[in-house]
C-alpha positions in Angstrom: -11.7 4.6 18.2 -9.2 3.7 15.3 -6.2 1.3 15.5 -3.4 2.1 13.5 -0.8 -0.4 12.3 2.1 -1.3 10.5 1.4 -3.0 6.9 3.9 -5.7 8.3 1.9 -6.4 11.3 1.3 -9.6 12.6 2.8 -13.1 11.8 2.5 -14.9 8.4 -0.5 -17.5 7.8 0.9 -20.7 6.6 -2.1 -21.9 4.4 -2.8 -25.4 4.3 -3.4 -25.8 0.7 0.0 -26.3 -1.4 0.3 -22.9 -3.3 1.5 -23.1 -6.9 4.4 -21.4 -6.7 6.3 -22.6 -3.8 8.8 -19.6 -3.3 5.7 -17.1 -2.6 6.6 -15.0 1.0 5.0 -12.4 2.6 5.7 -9.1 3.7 4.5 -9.9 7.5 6.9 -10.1 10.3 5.4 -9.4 14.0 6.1 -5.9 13.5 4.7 -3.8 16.8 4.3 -0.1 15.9 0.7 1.0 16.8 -0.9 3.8 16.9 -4.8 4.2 18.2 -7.1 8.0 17.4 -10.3 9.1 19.0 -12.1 11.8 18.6 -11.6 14.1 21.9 -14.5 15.2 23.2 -13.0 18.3 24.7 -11.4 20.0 21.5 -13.7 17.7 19.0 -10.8 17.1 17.1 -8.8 14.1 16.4 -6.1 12.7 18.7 -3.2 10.0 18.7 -2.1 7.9 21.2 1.7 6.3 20.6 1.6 2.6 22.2 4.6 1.9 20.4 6.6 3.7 18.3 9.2 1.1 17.3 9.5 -1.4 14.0 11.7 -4.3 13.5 11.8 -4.2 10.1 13.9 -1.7 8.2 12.7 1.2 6.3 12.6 2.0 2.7 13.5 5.1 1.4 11.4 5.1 -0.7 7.9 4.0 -1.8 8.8 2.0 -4.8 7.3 -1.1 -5.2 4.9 -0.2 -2.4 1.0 -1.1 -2.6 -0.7 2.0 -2.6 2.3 4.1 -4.5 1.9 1.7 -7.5 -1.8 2.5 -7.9 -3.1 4.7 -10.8 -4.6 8.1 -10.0 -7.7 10.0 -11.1 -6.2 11.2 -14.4 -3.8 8.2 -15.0 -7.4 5.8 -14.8 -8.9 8.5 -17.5 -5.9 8.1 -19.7 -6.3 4.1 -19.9 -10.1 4.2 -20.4 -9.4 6.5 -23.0 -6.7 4.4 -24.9 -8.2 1.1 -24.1 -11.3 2.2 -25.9 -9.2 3.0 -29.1 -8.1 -0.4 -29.0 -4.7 0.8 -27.8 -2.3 -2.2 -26.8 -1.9 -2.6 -22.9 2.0 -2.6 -23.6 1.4 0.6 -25.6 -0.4 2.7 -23.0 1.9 1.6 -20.4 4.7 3.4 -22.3 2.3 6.1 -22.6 2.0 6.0 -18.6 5.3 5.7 -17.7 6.3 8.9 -20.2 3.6 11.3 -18.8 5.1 10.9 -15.5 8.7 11.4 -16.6 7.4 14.7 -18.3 
């Protein structure tokens, strides 16, 4: 069985060291909305169970600043391997990032 949650699940952990920067947050707040699959034995396919469908956060249009959307892909991790091994300044293959997905 899987369990399927919200990134915003659960409650914040106060830690008990003092952190460095003291206005550090999280994105945590209690949020509810799970979801839990299991592989059916009658079809032997995949199925979802909704035990609740409801969040109490707000949702963002989009995925901007989000995660997993700021992650490189396949060809965006060959393009900096590439650059970084012509010595290629970090601030220079950034630009050349952020132009090949304008294009």
């Amino acid at each position: 069985m899987l369990q399927f949650v919200c990134q915003r699940s659960c409650d914040y952990k106060v830690l008990e060291k003092i952190l460095k920067h003291e206005a550090t947050g999280s994105r945590k707040c209690g949020c509810m909305f799970m979801l839990h699959g299991y592989l059916s034995r009658e079809t032997n396919g995949w199925r979802l169970n909704i035990l609740n469908r409801v969040h109490n956060h707000e949702m963002k249009p989009s995925l901007e600043g989000h995660i997993l959307a700021g992650r490189l892909r396949e060809d965006d991790k060959k393009i900096v391997r590439d650059l970084t091994k012509n010595f290629v300044l970090p601030k220079n293959i950034l630009l050349n990032l952020k132009r090949k997905r304008q294009a």
